[in-house]
Structure formats: C-alpha cells, structure tokens
C-alpha positions in Angstrom: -106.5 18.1 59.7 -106.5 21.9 60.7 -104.2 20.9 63.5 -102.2 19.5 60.9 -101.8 22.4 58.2 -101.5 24.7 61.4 -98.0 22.8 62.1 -97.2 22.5 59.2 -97.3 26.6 58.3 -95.5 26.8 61.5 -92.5 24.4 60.8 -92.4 25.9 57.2 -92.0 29.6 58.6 -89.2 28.1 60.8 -87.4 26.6 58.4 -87.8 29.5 55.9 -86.4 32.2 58.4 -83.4 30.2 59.5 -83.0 29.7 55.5 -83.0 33.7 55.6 -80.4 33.7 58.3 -78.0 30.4 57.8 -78.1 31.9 53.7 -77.8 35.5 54.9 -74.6 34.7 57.1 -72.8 33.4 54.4 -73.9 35.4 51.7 -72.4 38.2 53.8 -69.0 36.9 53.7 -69.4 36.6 50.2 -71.0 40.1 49.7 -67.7 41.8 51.7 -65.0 40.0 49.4 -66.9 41.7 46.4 -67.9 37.6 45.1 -70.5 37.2 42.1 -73.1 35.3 44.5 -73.4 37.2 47.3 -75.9 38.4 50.1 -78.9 38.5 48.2 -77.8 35.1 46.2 -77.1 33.0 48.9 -80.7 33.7 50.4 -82.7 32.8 48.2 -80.8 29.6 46.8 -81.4 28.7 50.8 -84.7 29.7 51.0 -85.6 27.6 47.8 -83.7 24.8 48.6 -85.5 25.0 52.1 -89.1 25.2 50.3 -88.4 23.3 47.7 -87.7 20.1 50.1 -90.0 20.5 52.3 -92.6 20.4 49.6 -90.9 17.5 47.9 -91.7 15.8 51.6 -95.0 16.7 52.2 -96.5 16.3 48.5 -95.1 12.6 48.5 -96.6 11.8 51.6 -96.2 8.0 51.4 -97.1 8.3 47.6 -94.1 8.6 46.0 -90.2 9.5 46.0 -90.0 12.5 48.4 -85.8 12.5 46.9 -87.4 13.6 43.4 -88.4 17.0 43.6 -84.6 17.9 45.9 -82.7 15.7 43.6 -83.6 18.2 40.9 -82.8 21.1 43.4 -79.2 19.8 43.0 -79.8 20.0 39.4 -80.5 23.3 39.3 -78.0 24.8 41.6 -75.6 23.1 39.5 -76.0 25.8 36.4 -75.9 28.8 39.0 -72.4 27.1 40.0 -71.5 26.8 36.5 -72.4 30.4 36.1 -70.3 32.0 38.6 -67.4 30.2 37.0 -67.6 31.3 33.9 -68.1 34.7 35.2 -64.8 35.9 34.4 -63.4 35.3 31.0 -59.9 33.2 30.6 -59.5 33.4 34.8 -60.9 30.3 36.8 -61.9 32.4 39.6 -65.5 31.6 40.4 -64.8 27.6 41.7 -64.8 29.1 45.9 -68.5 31.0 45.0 -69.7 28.3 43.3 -68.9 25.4 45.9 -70.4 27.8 48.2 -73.8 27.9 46.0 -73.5 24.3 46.1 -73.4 23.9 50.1 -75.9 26.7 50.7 -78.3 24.7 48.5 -77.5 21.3 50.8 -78.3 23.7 54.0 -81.2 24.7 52.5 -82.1 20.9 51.9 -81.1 20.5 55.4 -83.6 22.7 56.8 -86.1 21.2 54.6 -85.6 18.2 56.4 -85.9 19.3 59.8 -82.6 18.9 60.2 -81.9 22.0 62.0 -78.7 21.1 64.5 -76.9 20.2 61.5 -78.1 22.9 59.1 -76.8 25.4 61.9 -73.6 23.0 62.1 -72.8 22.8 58.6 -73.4 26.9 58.6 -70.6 27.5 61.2 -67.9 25.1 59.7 -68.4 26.8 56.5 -67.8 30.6 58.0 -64.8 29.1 59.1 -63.6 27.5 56.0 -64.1 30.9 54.3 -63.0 33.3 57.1 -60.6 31.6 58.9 -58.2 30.1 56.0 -57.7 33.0 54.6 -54.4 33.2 56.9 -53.2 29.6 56.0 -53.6 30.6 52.5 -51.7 33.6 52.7 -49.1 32.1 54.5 -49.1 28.9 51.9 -48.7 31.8 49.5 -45.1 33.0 50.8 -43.9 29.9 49.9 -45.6 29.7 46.1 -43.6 29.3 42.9 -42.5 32.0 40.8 -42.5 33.0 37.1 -41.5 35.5 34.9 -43.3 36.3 32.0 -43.2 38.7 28.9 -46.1 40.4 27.0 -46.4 42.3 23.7 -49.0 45.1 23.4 -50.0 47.6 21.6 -49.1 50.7 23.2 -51.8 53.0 25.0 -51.9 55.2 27.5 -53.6 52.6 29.8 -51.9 49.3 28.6 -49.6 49.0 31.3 -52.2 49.5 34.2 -54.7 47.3 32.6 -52.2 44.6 32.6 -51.1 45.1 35.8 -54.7 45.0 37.3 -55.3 41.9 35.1 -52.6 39.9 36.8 -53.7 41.3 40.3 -57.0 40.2 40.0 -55.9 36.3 39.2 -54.4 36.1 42.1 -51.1 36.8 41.9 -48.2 38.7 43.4 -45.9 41.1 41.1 -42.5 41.2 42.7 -40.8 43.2 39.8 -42.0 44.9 36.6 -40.6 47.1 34.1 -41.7 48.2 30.6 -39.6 49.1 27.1 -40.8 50.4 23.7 -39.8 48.1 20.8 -40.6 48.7 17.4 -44.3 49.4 17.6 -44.8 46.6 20.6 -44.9 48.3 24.2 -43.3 45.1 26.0 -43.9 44.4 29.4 -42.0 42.3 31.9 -43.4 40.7 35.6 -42.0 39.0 38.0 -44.9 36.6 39.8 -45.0 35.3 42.6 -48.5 32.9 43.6 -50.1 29.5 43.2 -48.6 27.5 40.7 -52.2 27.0 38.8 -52.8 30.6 39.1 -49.7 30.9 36.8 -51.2 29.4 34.3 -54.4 31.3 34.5 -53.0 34.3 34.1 -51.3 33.0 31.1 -54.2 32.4 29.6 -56.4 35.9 30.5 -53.4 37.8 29.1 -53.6 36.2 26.0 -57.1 37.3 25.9 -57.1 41.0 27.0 -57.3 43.6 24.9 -54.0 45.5 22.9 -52.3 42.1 24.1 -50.6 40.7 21.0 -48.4 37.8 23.3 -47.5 36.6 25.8 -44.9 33.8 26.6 -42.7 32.9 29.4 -39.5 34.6 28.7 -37.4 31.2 29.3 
C-alpha cells in the first residue's frame, strides 16, 4: 500500500507540473495579445482540471463513475467561458479566450488521465491554431466586406477618439473618416473595412457607448 500512495504522489506531481507548463504555454500567448484569461488563468484551469480528474479516478476506484467528478469539471469551465464573453459590453469578443478555457480544461483532463503524448499533442496544435493563423486571418481580412456607417453624438472634446478607439477595438479597419457639427449633434462618418459579423458588432457597441445618440448605416 505505501508502494502504492508513493506512485501515486509521484504520478500526481507529474501530471500537475506538466499542467503548469502545457497551461503556462498557452496562457502566455494569451497573456501577450492583452486576452481576459491569460497566463495565470490558463494555469490553474489546467492544474484543476489535472487534479480534479485524477481524483475523480482514484476515489472511484472500481466503486463508482470515475466520469462524474470531470463531467462537472466541464461544467464549471463552462461559466468561466461564459465570463470572458461577456467581458466586453455590446462586442462579441471573448468567443477565441473562452474556447481556449474550454480546451485547456480538456488538457488538463488529459493529463489527469495519463494521457500525456496527447495532452502535449493537443498543446502544440493549439499554439499553432492561435500563433500561426493570425497571417491567414489577416490576409482573409484584405478581402472583407465594407460598410459605411454614420453616428450622432453629443459633442466633447474626446467623442471623436472614443469612437474611433471603440471601432478599432472590434475589430475593424477604418479606411476613411471625417466629422461635421450639425445642430447640437457632432456627426461622425467611417468607412470600414473587416469581417462581415464584426460589422454588425460594432453596430451594436456604438449604440451603447457613451455621448452616442445613433447610429445607422448611412444607405
């Protein structure tokens, strides 16, 4: 039996540093694009994916489910997801982090497992999904749609920047802009250029931001 415990402590602290690593490598991709789950995140959804399995194993041990105790793992990384997507008001930008949350948490289960070739695997294919698409998507992004839109604020000596940063951050290229005083409106016009959902999307955060009293598509 003290054989026994002494493996299993071993296998455990295995598992639990490679959570530390496989977690830490992608958290760190996340961390340098400025994401909401990031370094520190990514860790310890691994590592508690990790224990959380393993102990779901051992405490069955031929006397129940051991798929109970990580079924409700999936459970739980599913509200962090949820969370990272509704990090940013009226913008749909957290879907990337929290499909990351999601696979991080399947590593973790993974290593739990024993399954360490394909924990490892699994780590490498998603580095590349995140680091190396980024070209492909950029370059699928020359070829975007376009749209012009039209928004009436209230003017301030910030308004137009605020706008402007608002539309950078969903996404989206401005190819032309220009702003007129009318009445008591300051109107601004943009030229966009991006993904045709983030279109929409930035429809929607305008409508929301401060000083903004509408926005429409100026067809």
């Amino acid at each position: 039996m003290a054989v026994t415990l002494q493996q299993l402590r071993l296998d455990l602290l295995l598992q639990l540093v490679l959570a530390v690593l496989l977690g830490g490598l992608i958290g760190l991709e996340r961390e340098l694009w400025g994401k909401p789950a990031g370094l520190r995140t990514n860790i310890l959804i691994c590592l508690g994916a990790t224990l959380f399995t393993t102990l779901s194993v051992h405490m069955a041990a031929g006397r129940g489910d051991p798929g109970r105790v990580a079924a409700q793992v999936l459970t739980g990384v599913g509200f962090i997801g949820a969370g990272t997507i509704l990090h940013t008001r009226g913008n749909v930008t957290g879907l990337t982090s929290a499909a990351t949350i999601w696979v991080v948490a399947a590593i973790g289960m993974a290593l739990g497992v024993g399954a360490y070739v394909e924990a490892i695997g699994s780590t490498v294919l998603v580095l590349v999904v995140l680091v190396g698409l980024v070209k492909v998507e950029a370059f699928v992004g020359r070829w975007s749609s376009r749209s012009h839109i039209v928004v009436h604020a209230t003017p301030g000596s910030t308004t137009f920047e605020d706008v402007e940063t608002l539309i950078r951050r969903g996404g989206l290229d401005i190819v032309r802009c220009e702003s007129r005083q009318e009445n008591v409106d300051l109107v601004m016009e943009f030229d966009l250029r991006g993904p045709h959902r983030l279109h929409d999307q930035a429809l929607v955060a305008l409508q929301h931001a401060p000083g903004v009293r509408s926005v429409s598509t100026g067809e």
